[in-house]
C-alpha positions in Angstrom: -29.5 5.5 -37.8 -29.4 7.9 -35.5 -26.6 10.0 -34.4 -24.8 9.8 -30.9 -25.2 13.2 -30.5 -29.0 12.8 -31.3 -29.1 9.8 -28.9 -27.1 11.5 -25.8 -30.0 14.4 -26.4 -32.6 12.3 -26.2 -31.5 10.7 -22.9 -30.6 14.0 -21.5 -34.2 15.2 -22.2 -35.6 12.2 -20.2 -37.0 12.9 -16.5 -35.6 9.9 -14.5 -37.9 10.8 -11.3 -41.0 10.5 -13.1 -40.6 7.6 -15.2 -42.0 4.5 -13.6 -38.5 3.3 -12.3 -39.5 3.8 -9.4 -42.2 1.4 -9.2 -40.0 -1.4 -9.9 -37.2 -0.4 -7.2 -39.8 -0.4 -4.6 -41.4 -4.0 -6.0 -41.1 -6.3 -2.7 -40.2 -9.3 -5.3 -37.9 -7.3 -7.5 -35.8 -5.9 -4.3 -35.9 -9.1 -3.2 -33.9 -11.1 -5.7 -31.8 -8.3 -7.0 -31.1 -6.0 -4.3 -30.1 -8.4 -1.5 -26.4 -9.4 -0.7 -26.1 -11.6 -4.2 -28.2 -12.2 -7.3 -28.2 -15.5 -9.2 -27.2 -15.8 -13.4 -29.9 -17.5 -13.6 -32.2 -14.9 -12.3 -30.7 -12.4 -14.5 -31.5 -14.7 -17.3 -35.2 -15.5 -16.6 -36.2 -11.8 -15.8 -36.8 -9.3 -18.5 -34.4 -6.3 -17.6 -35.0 -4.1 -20.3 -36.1 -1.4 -18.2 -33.4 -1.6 -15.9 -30.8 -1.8 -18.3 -32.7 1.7 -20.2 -32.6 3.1 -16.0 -29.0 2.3 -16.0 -28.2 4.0 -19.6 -30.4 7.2 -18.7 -28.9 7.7 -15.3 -25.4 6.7 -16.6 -25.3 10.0 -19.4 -27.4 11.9 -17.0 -24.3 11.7 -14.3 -22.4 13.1 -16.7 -23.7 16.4 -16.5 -25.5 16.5 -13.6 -23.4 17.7 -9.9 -23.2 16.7 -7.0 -25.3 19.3 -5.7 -27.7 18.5 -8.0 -27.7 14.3 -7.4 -27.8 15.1 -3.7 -30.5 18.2 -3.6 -34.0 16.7 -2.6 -36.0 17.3 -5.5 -33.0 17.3 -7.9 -32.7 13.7 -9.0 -33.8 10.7 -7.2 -34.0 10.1 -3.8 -30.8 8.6 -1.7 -33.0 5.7 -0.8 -33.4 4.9 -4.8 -30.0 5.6 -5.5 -28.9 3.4 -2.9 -31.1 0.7 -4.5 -30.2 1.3 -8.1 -26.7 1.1 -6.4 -26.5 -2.6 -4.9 -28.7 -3.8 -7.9 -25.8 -2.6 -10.4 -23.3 -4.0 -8.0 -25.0 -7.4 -8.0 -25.7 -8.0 -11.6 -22.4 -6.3 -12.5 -20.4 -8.9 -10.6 -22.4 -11.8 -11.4 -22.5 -11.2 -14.7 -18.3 -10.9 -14.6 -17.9 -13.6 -12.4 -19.2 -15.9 -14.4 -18.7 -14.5 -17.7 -22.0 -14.7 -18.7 -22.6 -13.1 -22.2 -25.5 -14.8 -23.7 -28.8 -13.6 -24.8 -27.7 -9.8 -24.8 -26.6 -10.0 -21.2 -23.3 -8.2 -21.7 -25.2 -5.0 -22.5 -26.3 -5.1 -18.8 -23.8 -6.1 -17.6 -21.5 -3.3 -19.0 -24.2 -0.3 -18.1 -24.4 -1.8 -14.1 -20.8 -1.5 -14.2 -20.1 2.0 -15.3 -23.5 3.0 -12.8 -22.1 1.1 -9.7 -18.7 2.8 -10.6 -20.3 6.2 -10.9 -22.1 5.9 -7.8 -19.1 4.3 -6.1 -17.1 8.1 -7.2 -19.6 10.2 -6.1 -19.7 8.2 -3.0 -16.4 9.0 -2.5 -17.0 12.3 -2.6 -20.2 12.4 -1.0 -21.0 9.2 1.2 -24.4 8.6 1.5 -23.5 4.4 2.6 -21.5 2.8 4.7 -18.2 1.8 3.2 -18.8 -1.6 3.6 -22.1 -1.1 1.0 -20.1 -2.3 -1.8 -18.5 -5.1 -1.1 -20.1 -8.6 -2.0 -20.0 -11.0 0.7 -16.8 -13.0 1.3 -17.8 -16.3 0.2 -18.5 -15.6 -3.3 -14.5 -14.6 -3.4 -12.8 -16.8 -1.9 -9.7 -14.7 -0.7 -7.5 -17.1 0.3 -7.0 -18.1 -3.6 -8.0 -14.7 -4.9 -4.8 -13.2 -4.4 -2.3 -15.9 -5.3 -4.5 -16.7 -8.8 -4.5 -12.7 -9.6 -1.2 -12.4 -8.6 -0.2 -15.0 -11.3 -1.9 -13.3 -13.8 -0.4 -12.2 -16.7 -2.3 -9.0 -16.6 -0.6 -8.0 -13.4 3.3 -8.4 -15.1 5.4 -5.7 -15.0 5.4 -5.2 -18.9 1.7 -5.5 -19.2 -0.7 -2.7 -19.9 -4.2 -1.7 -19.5 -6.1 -2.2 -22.3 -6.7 2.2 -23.3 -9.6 1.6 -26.4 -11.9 0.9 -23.0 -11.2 4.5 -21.7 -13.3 7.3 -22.8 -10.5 10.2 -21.2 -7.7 9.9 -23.7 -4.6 12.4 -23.8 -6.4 13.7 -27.0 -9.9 14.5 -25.8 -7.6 16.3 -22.8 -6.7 19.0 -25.3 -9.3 19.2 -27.1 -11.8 22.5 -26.9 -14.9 21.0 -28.5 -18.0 21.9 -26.7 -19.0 18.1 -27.3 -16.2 16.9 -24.5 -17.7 17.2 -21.1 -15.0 17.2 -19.0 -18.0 16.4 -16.3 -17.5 12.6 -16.9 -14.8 10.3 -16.0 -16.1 7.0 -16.9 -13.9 4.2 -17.7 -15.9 3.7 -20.7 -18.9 6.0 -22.9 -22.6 4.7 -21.5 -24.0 2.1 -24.7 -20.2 0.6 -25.5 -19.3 -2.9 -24.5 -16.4 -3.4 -22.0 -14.7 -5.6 -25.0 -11.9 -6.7 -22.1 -14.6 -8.6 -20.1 -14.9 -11.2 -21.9 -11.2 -12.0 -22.4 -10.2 -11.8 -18.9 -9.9 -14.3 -16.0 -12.9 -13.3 -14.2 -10.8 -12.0 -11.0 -9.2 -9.2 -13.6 -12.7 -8.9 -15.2 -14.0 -7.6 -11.4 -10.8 -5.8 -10.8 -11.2 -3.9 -14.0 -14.4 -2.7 -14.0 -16.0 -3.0 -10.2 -12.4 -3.3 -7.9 -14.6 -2.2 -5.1 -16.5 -4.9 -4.6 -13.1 -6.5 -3.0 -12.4 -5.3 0.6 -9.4 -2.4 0.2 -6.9 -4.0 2.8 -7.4 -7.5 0.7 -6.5 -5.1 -2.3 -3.7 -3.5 -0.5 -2.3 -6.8 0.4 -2.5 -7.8 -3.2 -0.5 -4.8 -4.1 2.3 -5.6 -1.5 2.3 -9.2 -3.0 2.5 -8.3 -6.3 5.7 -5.9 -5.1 7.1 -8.8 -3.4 6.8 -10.9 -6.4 8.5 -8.1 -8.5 11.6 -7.7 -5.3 11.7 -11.6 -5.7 12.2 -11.6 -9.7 15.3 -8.8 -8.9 16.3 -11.0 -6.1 15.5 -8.5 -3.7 14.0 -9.3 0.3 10.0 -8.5 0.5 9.0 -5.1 1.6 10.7 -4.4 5.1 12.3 -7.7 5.4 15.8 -7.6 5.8 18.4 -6.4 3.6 18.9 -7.9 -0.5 21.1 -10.6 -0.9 22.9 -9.1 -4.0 26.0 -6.8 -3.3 26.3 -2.8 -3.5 28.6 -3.2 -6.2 25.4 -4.5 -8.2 25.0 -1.4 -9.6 23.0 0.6 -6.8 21.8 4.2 -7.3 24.1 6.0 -4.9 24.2 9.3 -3.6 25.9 12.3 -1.4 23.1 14.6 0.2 23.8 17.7 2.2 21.1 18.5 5.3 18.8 21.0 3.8 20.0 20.6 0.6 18.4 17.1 0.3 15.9 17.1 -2.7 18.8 19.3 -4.7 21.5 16.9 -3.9 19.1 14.0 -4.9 17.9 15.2 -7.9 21.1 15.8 -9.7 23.1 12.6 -8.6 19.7 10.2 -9.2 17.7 11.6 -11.8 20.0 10.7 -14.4 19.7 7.0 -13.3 16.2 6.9 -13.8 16.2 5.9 -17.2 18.3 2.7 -16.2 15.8 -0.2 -16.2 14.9 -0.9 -12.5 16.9 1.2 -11.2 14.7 2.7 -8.7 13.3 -0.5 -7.1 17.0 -1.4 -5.7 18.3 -0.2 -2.6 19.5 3.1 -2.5 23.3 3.8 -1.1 22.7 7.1 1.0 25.4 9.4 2.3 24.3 12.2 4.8 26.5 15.3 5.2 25.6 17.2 8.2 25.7 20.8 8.7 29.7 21.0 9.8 30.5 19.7 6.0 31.0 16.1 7.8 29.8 12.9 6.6 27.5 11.4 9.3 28.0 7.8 10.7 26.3 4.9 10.7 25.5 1.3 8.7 22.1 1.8 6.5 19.6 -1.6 7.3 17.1 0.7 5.5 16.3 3.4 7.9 19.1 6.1 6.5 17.0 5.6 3.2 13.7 5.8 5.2 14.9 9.5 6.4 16.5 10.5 2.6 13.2 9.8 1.1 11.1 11.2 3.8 13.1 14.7 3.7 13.6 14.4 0.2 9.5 14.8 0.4 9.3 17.1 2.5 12.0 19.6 0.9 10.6 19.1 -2.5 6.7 18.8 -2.0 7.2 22.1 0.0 5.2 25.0 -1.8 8.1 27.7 -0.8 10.2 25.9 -3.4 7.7 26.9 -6.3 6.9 23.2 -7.8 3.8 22.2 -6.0 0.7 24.7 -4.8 -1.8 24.2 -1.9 -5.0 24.6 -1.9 -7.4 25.8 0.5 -7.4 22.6 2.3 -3.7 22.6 2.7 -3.3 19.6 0.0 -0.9 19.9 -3.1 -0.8 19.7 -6.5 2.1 20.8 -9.2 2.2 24.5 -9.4 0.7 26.0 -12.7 3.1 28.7 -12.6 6.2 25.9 -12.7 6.8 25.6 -16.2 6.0 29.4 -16.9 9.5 29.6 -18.6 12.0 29.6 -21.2 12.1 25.5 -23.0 15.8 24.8 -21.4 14.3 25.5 -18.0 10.9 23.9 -18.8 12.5 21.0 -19.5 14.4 20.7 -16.0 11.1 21.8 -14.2 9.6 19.0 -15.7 12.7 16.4 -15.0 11.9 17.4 -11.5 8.3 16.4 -11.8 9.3 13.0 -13.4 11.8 12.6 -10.9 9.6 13.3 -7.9 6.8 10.7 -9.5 9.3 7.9 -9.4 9.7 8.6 -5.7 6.9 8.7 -4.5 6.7 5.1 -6.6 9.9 4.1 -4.8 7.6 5.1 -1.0 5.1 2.8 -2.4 7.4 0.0 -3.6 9.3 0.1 0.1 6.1 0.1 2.1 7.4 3.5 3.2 4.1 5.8 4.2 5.0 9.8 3.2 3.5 12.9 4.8 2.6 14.3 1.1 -1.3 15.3 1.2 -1.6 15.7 -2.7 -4.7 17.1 -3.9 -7.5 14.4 -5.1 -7.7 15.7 -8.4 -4.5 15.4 -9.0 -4.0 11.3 -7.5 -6.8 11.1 -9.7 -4.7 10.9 -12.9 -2.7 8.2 -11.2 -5.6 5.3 -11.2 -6.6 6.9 -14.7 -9.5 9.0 -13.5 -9.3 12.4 -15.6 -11.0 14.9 -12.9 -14.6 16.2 -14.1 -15.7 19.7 -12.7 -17.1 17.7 -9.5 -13.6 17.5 -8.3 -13.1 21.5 -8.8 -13.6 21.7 -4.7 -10.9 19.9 -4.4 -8.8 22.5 -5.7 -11.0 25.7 -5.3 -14.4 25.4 -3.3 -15.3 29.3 -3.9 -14.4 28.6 -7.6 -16.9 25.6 -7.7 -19.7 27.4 -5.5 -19.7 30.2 -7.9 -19.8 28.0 -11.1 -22.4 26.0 -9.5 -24.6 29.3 -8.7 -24.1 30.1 -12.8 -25.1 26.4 -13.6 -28.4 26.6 -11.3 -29.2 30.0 -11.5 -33.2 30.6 -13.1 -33.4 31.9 -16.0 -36.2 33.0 -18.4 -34.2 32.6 -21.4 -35.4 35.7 -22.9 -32.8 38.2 -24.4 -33.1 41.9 -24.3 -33.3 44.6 -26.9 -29.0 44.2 -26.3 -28.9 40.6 -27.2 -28.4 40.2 -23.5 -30.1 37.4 -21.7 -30.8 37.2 -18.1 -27.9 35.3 -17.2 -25.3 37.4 -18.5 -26.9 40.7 -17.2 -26.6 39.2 -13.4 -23.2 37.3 -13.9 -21.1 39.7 -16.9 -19.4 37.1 -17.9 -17.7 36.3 -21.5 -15.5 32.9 -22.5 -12.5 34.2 -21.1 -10.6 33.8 -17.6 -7.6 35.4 -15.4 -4.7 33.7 -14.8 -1.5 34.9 -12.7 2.2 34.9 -13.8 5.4 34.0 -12.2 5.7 38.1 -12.2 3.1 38.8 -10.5 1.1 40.3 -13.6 -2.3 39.2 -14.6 -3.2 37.6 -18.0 -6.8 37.0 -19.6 -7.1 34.0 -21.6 -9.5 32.9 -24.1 -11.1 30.0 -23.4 -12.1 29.4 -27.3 -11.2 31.4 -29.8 -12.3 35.3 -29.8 -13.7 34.0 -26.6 -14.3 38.0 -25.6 -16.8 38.6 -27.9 -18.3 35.0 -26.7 -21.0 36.3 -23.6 -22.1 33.8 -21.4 -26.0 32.9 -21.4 -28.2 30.3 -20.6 -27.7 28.3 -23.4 -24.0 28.2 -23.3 -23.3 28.3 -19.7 -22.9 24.5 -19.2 -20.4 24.5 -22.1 -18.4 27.7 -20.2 -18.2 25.2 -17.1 -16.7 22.7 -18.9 -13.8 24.5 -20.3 -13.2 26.7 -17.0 -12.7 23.0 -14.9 -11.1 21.6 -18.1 -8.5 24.1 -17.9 -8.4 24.4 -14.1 -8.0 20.8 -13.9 -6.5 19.5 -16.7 -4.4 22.4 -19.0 -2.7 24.6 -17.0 -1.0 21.5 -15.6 -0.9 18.9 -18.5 2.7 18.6 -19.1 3.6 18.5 -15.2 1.1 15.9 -14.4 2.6 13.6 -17.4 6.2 13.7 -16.3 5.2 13.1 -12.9 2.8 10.4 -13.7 5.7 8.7 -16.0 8.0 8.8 -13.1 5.7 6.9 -10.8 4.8 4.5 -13.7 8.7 3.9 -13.7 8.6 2.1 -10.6 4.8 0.9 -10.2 3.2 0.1 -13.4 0.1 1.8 -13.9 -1.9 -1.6 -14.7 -1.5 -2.2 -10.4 -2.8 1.0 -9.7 -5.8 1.4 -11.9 -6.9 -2.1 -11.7 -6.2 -2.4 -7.8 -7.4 1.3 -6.4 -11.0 2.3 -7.0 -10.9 6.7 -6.4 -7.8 8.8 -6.0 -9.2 8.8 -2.4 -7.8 5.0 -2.0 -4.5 5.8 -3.6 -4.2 8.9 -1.0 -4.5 6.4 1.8 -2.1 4.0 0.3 0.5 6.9 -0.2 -0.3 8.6 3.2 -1.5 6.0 5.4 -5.0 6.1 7.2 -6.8 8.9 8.7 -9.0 7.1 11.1 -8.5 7.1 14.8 -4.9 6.2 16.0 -5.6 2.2 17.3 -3.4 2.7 20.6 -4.3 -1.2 21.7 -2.4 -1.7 18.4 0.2 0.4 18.4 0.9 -1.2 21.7 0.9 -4.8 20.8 3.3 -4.0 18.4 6.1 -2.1 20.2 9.2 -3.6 20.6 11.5 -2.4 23.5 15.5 -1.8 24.8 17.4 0.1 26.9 16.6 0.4 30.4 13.2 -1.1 29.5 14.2 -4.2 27.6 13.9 -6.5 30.4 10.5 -5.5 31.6 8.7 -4.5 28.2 5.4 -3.9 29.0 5.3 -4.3 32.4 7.6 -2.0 33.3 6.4 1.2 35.0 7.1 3.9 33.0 6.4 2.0 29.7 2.8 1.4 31.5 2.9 5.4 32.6 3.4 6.1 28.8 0.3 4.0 27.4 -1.9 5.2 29.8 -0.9 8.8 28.7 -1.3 8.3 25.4 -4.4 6.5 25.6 -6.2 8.1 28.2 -4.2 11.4 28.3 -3.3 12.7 24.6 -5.7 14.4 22.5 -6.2 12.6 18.7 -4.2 15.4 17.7 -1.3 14.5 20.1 -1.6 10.8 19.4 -0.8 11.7 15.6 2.0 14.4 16.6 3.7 11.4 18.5 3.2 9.1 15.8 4.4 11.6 13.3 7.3 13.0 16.1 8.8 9.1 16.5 8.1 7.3 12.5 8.2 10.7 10.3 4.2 9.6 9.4 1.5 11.2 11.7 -1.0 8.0 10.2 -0.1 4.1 11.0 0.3 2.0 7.9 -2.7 1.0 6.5 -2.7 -2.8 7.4 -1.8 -1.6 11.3 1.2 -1.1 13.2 2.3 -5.0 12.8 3.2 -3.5 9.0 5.7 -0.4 10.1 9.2 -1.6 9.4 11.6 -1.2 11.4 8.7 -2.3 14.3 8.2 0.6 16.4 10.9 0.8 19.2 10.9 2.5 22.7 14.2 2.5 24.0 14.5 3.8 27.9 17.3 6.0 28.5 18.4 5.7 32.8 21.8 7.8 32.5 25.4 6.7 33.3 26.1 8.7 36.6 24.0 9.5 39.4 24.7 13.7 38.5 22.5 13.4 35.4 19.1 15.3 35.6 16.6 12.7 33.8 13.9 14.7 34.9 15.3 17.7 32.9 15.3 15.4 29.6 13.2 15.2 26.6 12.4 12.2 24.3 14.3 11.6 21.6 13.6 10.3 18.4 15.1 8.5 15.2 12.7 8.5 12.7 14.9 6.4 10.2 14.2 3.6 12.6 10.7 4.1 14.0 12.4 4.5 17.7 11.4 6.6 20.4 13.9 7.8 23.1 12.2 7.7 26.4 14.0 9.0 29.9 13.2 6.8 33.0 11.5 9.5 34.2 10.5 10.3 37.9 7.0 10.7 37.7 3.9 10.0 35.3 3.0 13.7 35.3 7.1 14.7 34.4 6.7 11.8 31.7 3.3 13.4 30.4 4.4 17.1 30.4 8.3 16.2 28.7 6.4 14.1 26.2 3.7 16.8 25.1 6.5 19.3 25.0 8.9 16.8 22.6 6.0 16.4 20.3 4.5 19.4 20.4 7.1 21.2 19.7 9.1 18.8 17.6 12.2 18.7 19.7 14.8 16.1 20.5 14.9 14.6 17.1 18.0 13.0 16.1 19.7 10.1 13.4 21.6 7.7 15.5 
């Protein structure tokens, strides 16, 4: 029998432009009965897909080593208009085949290969769109939505105490550490190409499609899902649904409780909560918050939710801040922990990495309140969150020169000959050995091996795609192994890890979860979704000024601006996901007209309270006095108080 190794070199070796796949992508009948919106069982049964299923095999190892430079370079792999075929025909025969549990006659070997395909594709996509969103997603009628959430919500599967079944996953904690040249960290499949997906056949079929093609479901009907399964889990504790009131059970309960001075918010936090975290549910209750202002006086006011809403927002804020040494940026201003944090002696380690665990089971907390967070964490790094160990295609999202320069190495033409020196042609242009710089909390500079006696290792042609490999593997995955697992252990405290890799598709869908949605601010929405008081309270809408301001920000404001406001008035420059009808508190303008006739209006800016999604508006003068104070609040980030 032959060996994997022997097997995985065999389907390297193979050419997939020149084979004659192509001939059946482009066959009229085969496109269409298996590339349309849906493809039958039975029509899966009665054709002979071997050389599909041996297409899907070769391309599924191939995209294990091969780039995204490489699967998008004309000439390179197959064209986009193939891939986009190969694409919808895995996505059709993967979710027939798991709707209807189909496994006769050798089917499940198809049906497991057009899986992991569709969900490589649907990754690179994500990276890389080349179709529309909406490509993915079967049509509505073969789901049935309206019972789709309530039956997977019941599911066993989706419990609090159940797990995800880990012998499916090819990226285990072991194969993390490992150095063997045989791990490619260049593939983050769910499963190895030619294994069965064993779950799939002992699954309701809803969890069958969730597990292994979750994109196929619209995200907001996923997102939903998520909020209902939370709901079910605040029920259970006898807690209100997301936003929805207050709990019925009593502070003395046993509620996490704590004192927090302004500006010392995440340090305050972390000492008086973090040793609560190991209290079972602890972190889904309502959370007793005490502000101390700047004077050493404890601030005023009843907490309905939004004094929590501003502790864990700051608490964000302070803590995900680079200056404070925990967290990096990268060159696109997004975050991920610092490699330098746990540089240290083990006493200290350990509290660094307290911190991380403690900041995961926050940002669980954001997600179980409904509570969006301005934290733009790095892909890469949400990637461990849904269970995707990063592969060197998601090096540019933590160091794009890095990745261009690897990626010049990986492609760069060589004859293969070697010189009188032993030197080859790709280490006389490049000088490289198997070693790399890293930098110290001190400032000083340290070469590391990358295998052992790595320096006397020279980097050639033959061994370049290895050196790849254990450059991202320890960009990506070593230097910050032990931060990612306390943080990751944090957040599964509070949202079990089943939800979020059965429910989220690509660290990019978590990231809009966390953070809300990038697209264009919906004023019309915002708008229909405002509630108002004050001087405005018996007008609403129609009264002048509140039609001055929605003409200025619709008509007026740059994007920019519309997100500043947004950010300036609810602490989140992006809407929840779902829309405005989902921010809780609802989004509040309150006029402010003055008590006496010797108060300047005009002289005014807005005001905001974040904690409670309001906006302070002045009945100003003027629409041009409204426009100019309003750019200047937002701009500037003035006016901003907690009453």
């Amino acid at each position: 029998m032959a060996s994997s190794t022997a097997i995985d070199n065999l389907f390297q070796a193979v050419d997939i432009r020149t084979v004659g796949w192509r001939d059946i992508l482009h066959d009229p009948q085969f496109q269409a009965q298996f590339a349309g919106d849906r493809v039958r069982v039975d029509t899966i049964k009665s054709h002979n897909l071997s050389p599909l299923y041996l297409l899907c095999e070769v391309f599924n190892r191939q995209l294990e080593t091969i780039g995204d430079d490489e699967l998008f370079q004309q000439g390179m792999s197959l064209p986009l208009e193939d891939i986009r075929t190969i694409a919808r025909v895995c996505r059709n025969i993967a979710f027939a085949l798991l709707w209807s549990q189909e496994t006769a006659d050798g089917l499940a070997h198809i049906r497991d290969s057009a899986a992991m395909l569709a969900q490589q594709l649907f990754i690179r996509n994500a990276r890389h769109p080349f179709v529309a969103e909406d490509f993915w997603l079967v049509p509505p009628s073969l789901l049935d939505m309206a019972s789709f959430a309530d039956k997977v919500a019941e599911d066993p599967m989706f419990s609090t105490e159940s797990k995800v079944d880990e012998d499916s996953d090819s990226s285990s904690e072991d194969e993390s550490d490992s150095d063997s040249s045989s791990d490619s960290i260049q593939s983050n499949a769910i499963r190895p190409p030619g294994s069965q997906l064993s779950w799939a056949t002992v699954m309701t079929p809803r969890i069958a499609v969730l597990r292994g093609i979750p994109f196929v479901v619209p995200f907001n009907d996923r997102v939903r899902l998520f909020h209902a399964l939370i709901n079910r889990d605040r029920a259970r504790l006898g807690l209100a649904a997301i936003g929805r009131g207050s709990e019925s059970l009593p502070w003395s309960y046993g509620f996490a409780q704590a004192v927090v001075r302004r500006g010392r918010i995440f340090e305050d936090g972390f000492r008086q909560l973090n040793s609560q975290l190991s209290r079972q549910d602890i972190f889904k209750y309502r959370m007793k918050i005490t502000f101390i202002d700047q004077y050493g006086m404890q601030e005023a006011g009843i907490d309905g939710g939004g004094v929590f809403k501003e502790f864990l927002t700051s608490l964000v804020r302070e803590a995900f801040d680079p200056q404070l040494g925990l967290f990096a940026t990268t060159a696109q201003h997004n975050l991920y922990p610092n490699p330098e944090s746990v540089q240290t002696d083990a006493k200290h380690r350990q509290r660094v990495l307290d911190k991380y665990k403690f900041l995961g089971a926050v940002i669980g907390k954001a997600l179980y309140e409904g509570v969006l967070v301005d934290a733009p964490l790095a892909l890469f790094f949400l990637g461990y969150c849904v269970g995707q160990l990063p592969e060197f295609n998601d090096l540019p999202t933590l160091d794009e020169g890095l990745y261009q320069g690897l990626v010049a190495l990986k492609n760069y033409p060589a004859s293969g000959e070697v010189d009188e020196n032993g030197e080859d042609e790709i280490y006389r242009v490049f000088a490289l050995d198997f070693t790399t710089s890293v930098s110290l909390r001190n400032g000083q500079v340290k070469t590391l091996p990358l295998v052992p006696h790595g320096e006397q290792i020279k980097v050639t042609a033959q061994n370049r795609l290895q050196y790849l490999d254990l450059i991202a593997r320890l960009k990506l995955v070593k230097q910050i192994d032990a931060q990612v697992k306390a943080f990751v252990s944090g957040l599964h405290a509070v949202i079990p890890e089943n939800w979020l890799r059965l429910l989220f598709a690509s660290p990019l869908e978590l990231s809009r979860l966390l953070c809300g949605d990038a697209s264009a601010l919906d004023v019309g929405d915002w708008q229909r979704n405002t509630a108002y008081e004050g001087a405005f309270k018996s007008l609403g809408s129609r009264h002048p000024l509140v039609r001055d301001f929605w003409s200025v920000v619709e008509h007026e404001l740059s994007e920019k601006q519309r997100q500043c406001l947004c950010k300036f008035a609810t602490s989140c420059e992006r809407p929840p996901l779902l829309g405005f009808a989902e921010l809780r508190p609802k989004f509040c303008i309150a006029g402010v007209d003055g008590n006496s006739d010797d108060i300047d209006l005009d002289s005014r800016l807005p005001s905001a309270s974040t904690c409670v999604n309001l906006l302070k508006l002045p009945v100003y003068s003027s629409k041009q006095i409204l426009r100019s104070k309003l750019v200047t609040a937002i701009e500037s980030n003035a006016g901003f108080d907690l009453s």
